[in-house]
N, CA, C and O atoms as a printed pandas DataFrame, in Angstrom:
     atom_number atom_name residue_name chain_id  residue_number  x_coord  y_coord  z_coord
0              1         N          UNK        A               1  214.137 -209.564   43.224
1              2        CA          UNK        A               1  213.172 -208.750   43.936
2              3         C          UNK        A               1  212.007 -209.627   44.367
3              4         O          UNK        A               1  211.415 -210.421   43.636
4              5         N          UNK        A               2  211.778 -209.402   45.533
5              6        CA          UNK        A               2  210.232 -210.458   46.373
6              7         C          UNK        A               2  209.161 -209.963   45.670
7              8         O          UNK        A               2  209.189 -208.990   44.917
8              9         N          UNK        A               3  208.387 -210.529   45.886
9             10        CA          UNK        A               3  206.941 -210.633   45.269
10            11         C          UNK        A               3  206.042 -209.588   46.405
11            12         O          UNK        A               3  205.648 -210.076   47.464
12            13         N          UNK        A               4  205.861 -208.609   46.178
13            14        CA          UNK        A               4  205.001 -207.616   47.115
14            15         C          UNK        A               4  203.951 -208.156   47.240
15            16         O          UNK        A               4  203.501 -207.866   48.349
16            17         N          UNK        A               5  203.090 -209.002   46.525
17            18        CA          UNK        A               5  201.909 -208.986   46.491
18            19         C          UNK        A               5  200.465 -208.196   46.932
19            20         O          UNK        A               5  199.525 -208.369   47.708
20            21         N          UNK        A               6  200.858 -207.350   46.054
21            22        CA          UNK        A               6  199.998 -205.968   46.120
22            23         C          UNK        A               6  198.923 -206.256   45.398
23            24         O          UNK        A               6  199.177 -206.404   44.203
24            25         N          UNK        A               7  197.692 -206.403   45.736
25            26        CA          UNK        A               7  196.513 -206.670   45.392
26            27         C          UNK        A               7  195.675 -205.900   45.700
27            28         O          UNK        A               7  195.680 -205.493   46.862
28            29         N          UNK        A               8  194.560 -205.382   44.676
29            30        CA          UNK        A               8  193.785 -204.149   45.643
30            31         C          UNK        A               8  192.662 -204.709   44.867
31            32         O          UNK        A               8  192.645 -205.399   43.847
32            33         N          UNK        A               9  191.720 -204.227   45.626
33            34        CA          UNK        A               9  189.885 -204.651   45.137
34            35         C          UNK        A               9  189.959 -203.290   44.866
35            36         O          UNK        A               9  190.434 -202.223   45.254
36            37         N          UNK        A              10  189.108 -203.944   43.823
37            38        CA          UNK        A              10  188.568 -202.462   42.073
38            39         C          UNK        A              10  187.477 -201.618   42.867
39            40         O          UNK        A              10  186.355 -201.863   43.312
40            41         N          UNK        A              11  187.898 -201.065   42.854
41            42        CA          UNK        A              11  186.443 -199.744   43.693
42            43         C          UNK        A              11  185.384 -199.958   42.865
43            44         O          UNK        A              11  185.599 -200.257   41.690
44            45         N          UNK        A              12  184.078 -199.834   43.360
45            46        CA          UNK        A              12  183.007 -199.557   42.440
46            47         C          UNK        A              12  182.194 -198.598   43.190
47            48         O          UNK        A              12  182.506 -198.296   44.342
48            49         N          UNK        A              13  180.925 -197.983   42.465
49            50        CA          UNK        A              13  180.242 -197.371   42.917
50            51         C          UNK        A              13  179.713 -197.597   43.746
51            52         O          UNK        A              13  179.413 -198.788   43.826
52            53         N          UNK        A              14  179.096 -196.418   45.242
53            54        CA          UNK        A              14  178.333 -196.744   46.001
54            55         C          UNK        A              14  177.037 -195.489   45.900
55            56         O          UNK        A              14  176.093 -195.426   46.687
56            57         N          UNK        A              15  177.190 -194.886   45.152
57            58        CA          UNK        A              15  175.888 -193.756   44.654
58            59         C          UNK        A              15  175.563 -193.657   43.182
59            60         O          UNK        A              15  176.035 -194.257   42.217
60            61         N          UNK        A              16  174.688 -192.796   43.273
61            62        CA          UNK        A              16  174.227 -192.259   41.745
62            63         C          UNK        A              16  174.715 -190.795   41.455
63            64         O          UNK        A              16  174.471 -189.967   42.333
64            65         N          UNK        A              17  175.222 -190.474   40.587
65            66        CA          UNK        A              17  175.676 -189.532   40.303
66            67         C          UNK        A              17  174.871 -188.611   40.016
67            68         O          UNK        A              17  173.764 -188.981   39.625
68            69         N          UNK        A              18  175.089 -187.389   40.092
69            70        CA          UNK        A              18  173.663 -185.888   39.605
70            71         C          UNK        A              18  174.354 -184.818   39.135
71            72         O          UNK        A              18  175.354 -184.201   39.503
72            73         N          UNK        A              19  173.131 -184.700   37.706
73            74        CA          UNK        A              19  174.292 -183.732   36.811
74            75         C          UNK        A              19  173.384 -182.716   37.039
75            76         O          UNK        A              19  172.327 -183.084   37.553
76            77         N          UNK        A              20  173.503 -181.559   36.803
77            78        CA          UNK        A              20  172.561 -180.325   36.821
78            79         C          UNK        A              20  171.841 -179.492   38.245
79            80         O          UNK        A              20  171.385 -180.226   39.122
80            81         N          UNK        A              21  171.769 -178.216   38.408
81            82        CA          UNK        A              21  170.857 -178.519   39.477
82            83         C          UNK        A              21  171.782 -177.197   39.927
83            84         O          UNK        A              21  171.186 -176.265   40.467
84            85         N          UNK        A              22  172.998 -177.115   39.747
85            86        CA          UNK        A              22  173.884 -176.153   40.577
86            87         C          UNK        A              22  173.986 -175.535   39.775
87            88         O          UNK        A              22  173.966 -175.936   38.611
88            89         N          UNK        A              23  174.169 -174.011   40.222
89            90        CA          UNK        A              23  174.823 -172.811   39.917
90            91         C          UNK        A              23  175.930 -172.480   38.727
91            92         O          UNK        A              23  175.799 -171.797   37.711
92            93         N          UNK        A              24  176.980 -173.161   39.194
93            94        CA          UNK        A              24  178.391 -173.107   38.148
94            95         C          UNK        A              24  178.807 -174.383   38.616
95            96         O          UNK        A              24  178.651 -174.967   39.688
96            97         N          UNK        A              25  179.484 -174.729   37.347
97            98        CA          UNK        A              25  180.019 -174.057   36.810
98            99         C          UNK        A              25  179.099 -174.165   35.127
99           100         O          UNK        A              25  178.059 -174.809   34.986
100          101         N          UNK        A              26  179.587 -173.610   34.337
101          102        CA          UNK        A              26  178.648 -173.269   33.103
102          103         C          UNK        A              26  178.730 -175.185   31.758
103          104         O          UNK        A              26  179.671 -175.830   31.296
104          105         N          UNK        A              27  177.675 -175.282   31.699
105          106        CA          UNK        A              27  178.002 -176.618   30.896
106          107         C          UNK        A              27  179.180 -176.653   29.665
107          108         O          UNK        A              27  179.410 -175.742   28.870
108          109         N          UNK        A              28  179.732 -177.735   29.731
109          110        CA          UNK        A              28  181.180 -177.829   28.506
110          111         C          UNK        A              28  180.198 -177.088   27.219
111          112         O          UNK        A              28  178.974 -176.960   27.212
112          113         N          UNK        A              29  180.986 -176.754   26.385
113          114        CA          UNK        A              29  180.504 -176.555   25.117
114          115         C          UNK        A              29  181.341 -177.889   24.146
115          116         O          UNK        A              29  181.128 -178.040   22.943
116          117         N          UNK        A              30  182.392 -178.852   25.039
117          118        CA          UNK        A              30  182.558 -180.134   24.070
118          119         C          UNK        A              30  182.337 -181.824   24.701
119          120         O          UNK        A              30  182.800 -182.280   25.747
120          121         N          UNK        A              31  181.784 -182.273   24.039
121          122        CA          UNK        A              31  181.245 -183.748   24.050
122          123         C          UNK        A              31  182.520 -184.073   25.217
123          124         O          UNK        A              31  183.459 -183.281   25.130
124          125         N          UNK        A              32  182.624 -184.936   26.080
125          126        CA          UNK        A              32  183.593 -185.820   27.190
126          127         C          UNK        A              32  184.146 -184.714   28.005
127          128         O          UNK        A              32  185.322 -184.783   28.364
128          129         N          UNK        A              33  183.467 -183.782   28.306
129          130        CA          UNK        A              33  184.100 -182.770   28.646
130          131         C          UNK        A              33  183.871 -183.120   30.325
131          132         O          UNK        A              33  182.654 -182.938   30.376
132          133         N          UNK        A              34  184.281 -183.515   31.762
133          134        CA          UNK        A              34  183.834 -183.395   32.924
134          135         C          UNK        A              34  184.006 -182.361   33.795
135          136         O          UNK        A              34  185.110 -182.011   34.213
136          137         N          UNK        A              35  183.033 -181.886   34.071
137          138        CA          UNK        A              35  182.912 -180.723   35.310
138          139         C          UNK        A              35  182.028 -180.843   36.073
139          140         O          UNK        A              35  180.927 -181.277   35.732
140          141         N          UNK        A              36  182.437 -180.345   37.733
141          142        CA          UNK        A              36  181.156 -180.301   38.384
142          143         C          UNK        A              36  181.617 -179.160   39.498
143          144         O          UNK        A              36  182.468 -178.271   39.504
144          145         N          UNK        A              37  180.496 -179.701   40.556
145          146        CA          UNK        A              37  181.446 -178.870   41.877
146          147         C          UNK        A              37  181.022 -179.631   43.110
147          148         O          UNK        A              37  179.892 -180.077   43.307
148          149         N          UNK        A              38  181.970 -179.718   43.847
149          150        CA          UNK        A              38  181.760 -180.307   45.085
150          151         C          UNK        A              38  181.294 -179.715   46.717
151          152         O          UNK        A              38  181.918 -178.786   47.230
152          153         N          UNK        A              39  180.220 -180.336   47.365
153          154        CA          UNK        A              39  179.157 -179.250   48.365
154          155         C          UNK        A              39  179.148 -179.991   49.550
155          156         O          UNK        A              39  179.224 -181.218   49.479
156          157         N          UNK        A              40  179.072 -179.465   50.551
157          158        CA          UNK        A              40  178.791 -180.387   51.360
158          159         C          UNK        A              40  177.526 -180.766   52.023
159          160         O          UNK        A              40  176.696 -179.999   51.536
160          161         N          UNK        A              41  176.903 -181.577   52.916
161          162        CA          UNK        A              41  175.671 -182.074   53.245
162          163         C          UNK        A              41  174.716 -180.912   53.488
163          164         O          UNK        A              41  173.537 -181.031   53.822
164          165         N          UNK        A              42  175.311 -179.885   53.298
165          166        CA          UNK        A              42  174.379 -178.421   53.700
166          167         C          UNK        A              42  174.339 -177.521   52.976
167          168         O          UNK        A              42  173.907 -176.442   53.381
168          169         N          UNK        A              43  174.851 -177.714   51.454
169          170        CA          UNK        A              43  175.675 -177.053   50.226
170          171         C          UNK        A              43  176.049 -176.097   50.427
171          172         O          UNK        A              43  175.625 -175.035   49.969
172          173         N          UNK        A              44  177.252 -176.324   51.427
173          174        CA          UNK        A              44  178.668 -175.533   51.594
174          175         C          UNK        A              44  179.404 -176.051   50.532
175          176         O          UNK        A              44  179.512 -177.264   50.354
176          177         N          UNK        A              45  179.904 -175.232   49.831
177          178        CA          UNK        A              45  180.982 -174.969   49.100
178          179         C          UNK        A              45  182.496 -175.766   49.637
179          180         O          UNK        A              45  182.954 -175.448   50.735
180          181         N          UNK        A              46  183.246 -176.865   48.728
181          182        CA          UNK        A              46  184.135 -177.452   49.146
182          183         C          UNK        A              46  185.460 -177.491   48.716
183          184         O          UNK        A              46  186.005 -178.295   47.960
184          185         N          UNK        A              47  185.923 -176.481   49.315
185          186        CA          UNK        A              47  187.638 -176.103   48.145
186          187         C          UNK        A              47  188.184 -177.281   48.690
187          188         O          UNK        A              47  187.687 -177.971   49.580
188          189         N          UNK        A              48  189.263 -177.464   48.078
189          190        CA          UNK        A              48  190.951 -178.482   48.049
190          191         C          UNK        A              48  189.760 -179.725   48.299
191          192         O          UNK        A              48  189.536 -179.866   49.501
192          193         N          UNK        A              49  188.985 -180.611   47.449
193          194        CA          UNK        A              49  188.875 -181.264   48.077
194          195         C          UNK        A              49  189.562 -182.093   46.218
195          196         O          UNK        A              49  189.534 -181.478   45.151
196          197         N          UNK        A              50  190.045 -183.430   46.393
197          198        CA          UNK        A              50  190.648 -184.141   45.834
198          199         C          UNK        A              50  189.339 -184.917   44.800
199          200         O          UNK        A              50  188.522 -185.564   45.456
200          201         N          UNK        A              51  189.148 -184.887   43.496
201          202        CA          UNK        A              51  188.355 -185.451   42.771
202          203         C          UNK        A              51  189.324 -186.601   41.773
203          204         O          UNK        A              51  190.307 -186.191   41.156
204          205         N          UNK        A              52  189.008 -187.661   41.738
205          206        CA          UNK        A              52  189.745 -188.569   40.901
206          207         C          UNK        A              52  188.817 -189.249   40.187
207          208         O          UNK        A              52  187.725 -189.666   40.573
208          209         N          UNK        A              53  189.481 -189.359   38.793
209          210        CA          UNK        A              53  188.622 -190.515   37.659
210          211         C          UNK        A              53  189.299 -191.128   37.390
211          212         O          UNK        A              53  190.472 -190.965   37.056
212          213         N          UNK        A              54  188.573 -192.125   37.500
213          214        CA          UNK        A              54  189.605 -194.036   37.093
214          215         C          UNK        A              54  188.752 -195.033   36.037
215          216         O          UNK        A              54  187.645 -195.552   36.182
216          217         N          UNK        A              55  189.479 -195.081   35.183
217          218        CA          UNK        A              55  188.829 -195.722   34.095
218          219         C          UNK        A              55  188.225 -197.256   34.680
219          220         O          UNK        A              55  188.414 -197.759   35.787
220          221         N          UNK        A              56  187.514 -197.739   33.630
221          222        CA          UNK        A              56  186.958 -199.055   34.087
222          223         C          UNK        A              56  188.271 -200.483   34.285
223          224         O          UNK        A              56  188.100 -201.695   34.422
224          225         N          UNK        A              57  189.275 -199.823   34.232
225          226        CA          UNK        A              57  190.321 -200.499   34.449
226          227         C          UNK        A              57  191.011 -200.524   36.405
227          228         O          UNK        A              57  191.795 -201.276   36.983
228          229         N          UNK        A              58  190.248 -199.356   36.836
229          230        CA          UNK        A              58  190.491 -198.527   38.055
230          231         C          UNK        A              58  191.960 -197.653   38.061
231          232         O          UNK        A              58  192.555 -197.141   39.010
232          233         N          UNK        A              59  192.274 -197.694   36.699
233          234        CA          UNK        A              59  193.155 -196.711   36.791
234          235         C          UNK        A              59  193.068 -195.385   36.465
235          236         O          UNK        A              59  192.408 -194.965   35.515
236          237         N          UNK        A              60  194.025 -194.375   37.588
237          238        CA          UNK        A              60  193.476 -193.117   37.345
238          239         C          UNK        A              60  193.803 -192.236   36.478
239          240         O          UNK        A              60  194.988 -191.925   36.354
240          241         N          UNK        A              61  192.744 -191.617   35.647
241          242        CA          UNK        A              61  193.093 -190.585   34.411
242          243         C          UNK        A              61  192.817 -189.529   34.655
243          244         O          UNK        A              61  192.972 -188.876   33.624
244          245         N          UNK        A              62  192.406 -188.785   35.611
245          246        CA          UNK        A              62  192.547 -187.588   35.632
246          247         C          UNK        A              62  192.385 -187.423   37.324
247          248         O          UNK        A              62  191.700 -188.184   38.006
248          249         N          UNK        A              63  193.134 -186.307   37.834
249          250        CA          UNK        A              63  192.694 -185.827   39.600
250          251         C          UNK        A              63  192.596 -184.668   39.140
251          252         O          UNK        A              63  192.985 -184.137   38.101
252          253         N          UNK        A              64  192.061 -184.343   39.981
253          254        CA          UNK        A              64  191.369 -182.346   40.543
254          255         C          UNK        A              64  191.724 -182.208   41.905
255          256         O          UNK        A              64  191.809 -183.163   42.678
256          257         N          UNK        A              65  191.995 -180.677   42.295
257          258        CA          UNK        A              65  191.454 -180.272   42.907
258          259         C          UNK        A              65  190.344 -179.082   43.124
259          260         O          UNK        A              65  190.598 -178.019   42.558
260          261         N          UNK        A              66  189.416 -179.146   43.715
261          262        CA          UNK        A              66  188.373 -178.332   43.383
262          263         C          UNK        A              66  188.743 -176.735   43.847
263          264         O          UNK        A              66  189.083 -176.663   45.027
264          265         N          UNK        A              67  188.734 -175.800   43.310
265          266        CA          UNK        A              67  188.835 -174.142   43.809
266          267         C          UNK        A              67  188.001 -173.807   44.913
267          268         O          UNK        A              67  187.228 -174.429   45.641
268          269         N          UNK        A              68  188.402 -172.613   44.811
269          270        CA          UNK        A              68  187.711 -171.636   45.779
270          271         C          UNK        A              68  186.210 -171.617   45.909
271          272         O          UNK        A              68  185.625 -171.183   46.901
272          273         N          UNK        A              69  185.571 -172.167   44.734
273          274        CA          UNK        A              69  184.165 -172.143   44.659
274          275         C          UNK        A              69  183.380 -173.748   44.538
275          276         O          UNK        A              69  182.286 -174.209   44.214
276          277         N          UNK        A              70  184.624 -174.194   44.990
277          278        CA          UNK        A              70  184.695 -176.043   44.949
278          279         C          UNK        A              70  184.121 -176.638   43.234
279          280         O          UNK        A              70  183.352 -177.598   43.173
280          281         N          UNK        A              71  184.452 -176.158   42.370
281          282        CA          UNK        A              71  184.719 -176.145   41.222
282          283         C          UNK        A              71  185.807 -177.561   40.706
283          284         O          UNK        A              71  186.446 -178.176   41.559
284          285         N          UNK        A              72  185.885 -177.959   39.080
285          286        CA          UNK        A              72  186.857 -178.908   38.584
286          287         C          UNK        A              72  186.217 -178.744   37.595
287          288         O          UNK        A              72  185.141 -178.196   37.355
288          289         N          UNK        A              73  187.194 -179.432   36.828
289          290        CA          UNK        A              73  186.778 -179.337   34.955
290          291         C          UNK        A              73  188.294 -180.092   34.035
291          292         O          UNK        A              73  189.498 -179.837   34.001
292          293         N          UNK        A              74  187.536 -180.934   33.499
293          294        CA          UNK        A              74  188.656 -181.923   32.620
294          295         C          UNK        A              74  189.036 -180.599   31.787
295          296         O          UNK        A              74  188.220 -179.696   31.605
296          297         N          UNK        A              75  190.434 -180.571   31.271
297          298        CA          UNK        A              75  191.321 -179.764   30.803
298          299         C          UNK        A              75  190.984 -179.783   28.845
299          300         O          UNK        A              75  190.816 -178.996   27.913
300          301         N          UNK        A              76  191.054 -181.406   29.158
301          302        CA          UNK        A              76  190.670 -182.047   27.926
302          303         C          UNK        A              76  189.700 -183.329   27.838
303          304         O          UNK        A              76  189.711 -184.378   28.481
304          305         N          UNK        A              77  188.792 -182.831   26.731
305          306        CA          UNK        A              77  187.971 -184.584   26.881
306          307         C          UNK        A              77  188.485 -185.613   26.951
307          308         O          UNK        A              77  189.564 -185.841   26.404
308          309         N          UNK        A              78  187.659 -186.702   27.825
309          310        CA          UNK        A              78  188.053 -188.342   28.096
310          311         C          UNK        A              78  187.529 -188.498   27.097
311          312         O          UNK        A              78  186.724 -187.839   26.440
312          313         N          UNK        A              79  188.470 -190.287   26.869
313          314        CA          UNK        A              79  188.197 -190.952   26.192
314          315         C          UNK        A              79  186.657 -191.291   26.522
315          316         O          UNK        A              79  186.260 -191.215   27.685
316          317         N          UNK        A              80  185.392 -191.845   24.974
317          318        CA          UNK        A              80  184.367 -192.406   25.447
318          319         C          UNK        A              80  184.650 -193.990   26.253
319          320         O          UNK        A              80  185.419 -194.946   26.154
320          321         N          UNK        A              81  183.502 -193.552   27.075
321          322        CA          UNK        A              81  183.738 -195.105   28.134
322          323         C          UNK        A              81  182.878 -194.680   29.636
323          324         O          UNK        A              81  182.315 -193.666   30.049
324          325         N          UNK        A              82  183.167 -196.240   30.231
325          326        CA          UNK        A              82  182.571 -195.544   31.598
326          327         C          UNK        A              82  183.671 -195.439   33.004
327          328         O          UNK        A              82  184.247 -196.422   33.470
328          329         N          UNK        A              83  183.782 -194.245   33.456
329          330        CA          UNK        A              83  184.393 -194.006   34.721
330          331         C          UNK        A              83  183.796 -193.870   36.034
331          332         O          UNK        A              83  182.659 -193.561   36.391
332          333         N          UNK        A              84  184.897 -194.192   36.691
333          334        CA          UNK        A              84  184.295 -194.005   38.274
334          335         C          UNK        A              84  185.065 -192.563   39.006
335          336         O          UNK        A              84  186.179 -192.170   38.659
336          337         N          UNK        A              85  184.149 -191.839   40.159
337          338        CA          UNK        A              85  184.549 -190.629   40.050
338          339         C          UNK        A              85  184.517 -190.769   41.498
339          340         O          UNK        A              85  183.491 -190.940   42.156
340          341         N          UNK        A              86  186.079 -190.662   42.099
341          342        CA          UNK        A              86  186.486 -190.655   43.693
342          343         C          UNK        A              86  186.429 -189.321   44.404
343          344         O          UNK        A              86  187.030 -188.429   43.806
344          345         N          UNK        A              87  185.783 -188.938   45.668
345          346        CA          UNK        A              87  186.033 -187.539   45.883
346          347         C          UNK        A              87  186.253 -187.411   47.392
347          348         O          UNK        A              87  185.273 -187.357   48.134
348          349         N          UNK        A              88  187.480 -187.360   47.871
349          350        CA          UNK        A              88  187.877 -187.297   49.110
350          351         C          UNK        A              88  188.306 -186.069   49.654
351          352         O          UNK        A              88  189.062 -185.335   49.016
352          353         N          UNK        A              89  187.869 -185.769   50.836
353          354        CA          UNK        A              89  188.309 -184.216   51.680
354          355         C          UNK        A              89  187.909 -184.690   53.281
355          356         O          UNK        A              89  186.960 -185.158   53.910
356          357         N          UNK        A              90  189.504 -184.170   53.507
357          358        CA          UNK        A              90  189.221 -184.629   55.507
358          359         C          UNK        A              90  187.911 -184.165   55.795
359          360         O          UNK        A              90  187.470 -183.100   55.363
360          361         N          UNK        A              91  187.249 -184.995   56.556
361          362        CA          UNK        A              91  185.879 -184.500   57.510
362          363         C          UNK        A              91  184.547 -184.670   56.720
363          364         O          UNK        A              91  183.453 -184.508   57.261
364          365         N          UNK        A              92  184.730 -185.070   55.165
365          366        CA          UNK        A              92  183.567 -185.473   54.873
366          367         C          UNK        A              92  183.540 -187.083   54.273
367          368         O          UNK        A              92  184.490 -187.835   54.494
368          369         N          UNK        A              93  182.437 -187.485   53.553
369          370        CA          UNK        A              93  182.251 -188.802   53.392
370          371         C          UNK        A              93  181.228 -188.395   51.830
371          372         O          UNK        A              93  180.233 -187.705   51.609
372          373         N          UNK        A              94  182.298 -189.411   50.868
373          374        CA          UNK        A              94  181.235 -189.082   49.621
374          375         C          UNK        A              94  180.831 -190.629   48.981
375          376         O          UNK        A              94  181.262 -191.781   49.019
376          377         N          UNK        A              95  179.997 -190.053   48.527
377          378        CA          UNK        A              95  179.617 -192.007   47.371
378          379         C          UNK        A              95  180.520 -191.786   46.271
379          380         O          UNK        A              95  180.624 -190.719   45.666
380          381         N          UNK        A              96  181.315 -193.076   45.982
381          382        CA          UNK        A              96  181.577 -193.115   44.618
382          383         C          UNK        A              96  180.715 -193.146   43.435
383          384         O          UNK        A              96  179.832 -194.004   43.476
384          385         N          UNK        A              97  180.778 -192.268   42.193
385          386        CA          UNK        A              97  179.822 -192.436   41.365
386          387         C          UNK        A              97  180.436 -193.003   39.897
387          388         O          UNK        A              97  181.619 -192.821   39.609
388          389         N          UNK        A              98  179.656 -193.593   39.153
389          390        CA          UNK        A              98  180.078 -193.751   37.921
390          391         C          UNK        A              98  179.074 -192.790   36.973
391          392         O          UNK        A              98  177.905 -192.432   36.834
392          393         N          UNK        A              99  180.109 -192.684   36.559
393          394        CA          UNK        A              99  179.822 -191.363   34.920
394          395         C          UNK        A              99  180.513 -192.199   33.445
395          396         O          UNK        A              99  181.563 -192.804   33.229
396          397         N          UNK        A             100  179.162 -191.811   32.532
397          398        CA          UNK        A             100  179.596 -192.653   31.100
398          399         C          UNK        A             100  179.900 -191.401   30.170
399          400         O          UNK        A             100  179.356 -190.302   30.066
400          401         N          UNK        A             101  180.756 -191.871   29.670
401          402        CA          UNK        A             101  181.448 -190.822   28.177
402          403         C          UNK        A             101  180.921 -191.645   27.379
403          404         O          UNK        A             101  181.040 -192.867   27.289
404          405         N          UNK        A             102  179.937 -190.420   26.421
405          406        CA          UNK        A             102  179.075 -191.096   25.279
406          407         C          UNK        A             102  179.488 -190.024   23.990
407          408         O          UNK        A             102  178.694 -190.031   23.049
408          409         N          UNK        A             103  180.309 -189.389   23.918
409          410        CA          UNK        A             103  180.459 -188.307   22.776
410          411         C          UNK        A             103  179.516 -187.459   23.080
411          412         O          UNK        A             103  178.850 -187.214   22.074
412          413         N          UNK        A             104  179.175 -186.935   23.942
413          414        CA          UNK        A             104  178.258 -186.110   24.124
414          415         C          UNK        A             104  178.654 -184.876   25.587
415          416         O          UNK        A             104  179.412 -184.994   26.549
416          417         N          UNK        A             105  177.755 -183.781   25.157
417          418        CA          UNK        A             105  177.987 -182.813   26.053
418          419         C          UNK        A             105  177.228 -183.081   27.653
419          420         O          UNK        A             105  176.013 -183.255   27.741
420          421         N          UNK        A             106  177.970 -183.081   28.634
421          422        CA          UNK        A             106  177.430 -183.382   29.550
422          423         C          UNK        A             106  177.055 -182.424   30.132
423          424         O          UNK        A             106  177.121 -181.468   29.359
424          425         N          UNK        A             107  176.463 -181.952   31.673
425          426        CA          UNK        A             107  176.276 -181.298   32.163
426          427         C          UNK        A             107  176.446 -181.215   33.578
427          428         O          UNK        A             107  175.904 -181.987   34.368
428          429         N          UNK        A             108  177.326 -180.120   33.945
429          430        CA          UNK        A             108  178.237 -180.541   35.370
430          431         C          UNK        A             108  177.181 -181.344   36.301
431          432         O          UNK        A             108  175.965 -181.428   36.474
432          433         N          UNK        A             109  178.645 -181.990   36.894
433          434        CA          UNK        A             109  178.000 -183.094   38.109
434          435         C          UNK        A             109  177.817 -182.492   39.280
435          436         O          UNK        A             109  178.472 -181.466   39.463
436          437         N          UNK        A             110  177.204 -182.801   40.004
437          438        CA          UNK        A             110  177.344 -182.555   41.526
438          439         C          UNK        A             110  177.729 -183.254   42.276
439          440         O          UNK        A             110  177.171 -184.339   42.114
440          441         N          UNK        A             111  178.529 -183.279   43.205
441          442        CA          UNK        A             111  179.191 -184.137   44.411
442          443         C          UNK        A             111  179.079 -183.356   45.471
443          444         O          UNK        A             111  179.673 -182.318   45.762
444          445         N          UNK        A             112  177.483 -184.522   46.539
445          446        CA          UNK        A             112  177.678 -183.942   47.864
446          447         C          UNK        A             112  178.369 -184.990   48.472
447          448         O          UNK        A             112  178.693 -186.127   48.127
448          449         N          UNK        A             113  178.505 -184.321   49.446
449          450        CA          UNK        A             113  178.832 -184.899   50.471
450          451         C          UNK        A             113  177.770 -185.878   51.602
451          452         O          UNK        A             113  176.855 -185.244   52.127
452          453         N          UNK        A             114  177.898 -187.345   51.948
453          454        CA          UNK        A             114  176.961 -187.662   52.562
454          455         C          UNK        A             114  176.815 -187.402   53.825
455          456         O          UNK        A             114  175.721 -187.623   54.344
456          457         N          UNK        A             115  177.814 -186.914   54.533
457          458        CA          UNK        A             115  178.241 -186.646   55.577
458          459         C          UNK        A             115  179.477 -185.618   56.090
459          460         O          UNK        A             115  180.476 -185.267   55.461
460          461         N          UNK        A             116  179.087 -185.287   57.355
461          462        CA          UNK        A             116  180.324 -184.513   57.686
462          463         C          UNK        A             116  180.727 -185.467   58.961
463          464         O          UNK        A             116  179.903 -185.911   59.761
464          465         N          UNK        A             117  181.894 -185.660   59.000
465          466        CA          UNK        A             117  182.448 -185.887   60.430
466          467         C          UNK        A             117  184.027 -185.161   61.218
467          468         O          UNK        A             117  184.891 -184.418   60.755
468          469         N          UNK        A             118  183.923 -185.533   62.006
469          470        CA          UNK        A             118  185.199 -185.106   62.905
470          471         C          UNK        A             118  186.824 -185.619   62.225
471          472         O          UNK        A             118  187.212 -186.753   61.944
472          473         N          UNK        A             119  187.463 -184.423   62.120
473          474        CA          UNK        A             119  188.552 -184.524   61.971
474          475         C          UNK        A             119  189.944 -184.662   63.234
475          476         O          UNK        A             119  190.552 -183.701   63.706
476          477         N          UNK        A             120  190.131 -185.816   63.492
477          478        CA          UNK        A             120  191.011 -185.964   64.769
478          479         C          UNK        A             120  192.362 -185.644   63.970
479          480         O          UNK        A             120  192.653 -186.032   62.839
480          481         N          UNK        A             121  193.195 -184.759   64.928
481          482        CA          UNK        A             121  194.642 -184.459   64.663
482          483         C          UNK        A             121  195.507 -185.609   65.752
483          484         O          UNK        A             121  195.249 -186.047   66.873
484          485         N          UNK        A             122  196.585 -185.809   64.824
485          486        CA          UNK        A             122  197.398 -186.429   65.954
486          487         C          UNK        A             122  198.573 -185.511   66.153
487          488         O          UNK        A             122  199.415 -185.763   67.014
């Protein structure tokens, strides 16, 4: 078998992350617990949009998709450590953020959106 040479540069952050501030969803009641909800530049509400966490390895441990009320929530706590938190949906533009697991209860994140743009169909 050939050598693919599949090489990818490690994503890192390009924002700061923000916990608190929104509505719902209601804070974990356990330590590594992640939730937030995702809004857009006008805090519209952002269903199906794709949330991914990738350990400091850039590999991914958990995806979402956000509900009807652009909602997500880890099922089960992460390991402590620090992650990076990907959030993609056609037509908008988000910062990557990093979030640290400290054994502790967090308090949902927020993910706006920095932008909206045009969605071209082909």
């Amino acid at each position: 078998m050939g050598n693919l040479d599949l090489r990818r540069e490690k994503l890192k952050a390009t924002g700061v992350a923000e916990f608190g501030g929104i509505p719902m969803p209601v804070t974990p009641t356990e330590p590594n617990v992640l939730s937030g909800m995702v809004i857009g530049p006008n805090n519209e509400i952002i269903e199906e949009a794709i949330v991914e966490v990738r350990d400091k390895s850039d590999n991914p441990v958990r995806v979402f998709k956000t509900n009807a009320l652009g909602q997500f929530r880890t099922a089960t706590p992460l390991l402590s450590g620090n992650y990076l938190v990907v959030t993609e949906k056609a037509g908008f533009v988000f910062d990557r953020v990093n979030v640290a697991m400290e054994g502790k209860i967090l308090e949902p994140i927020k993910i706006r959106a920095k932008e909206k743009k045009e969605v071209t169909k082909s």
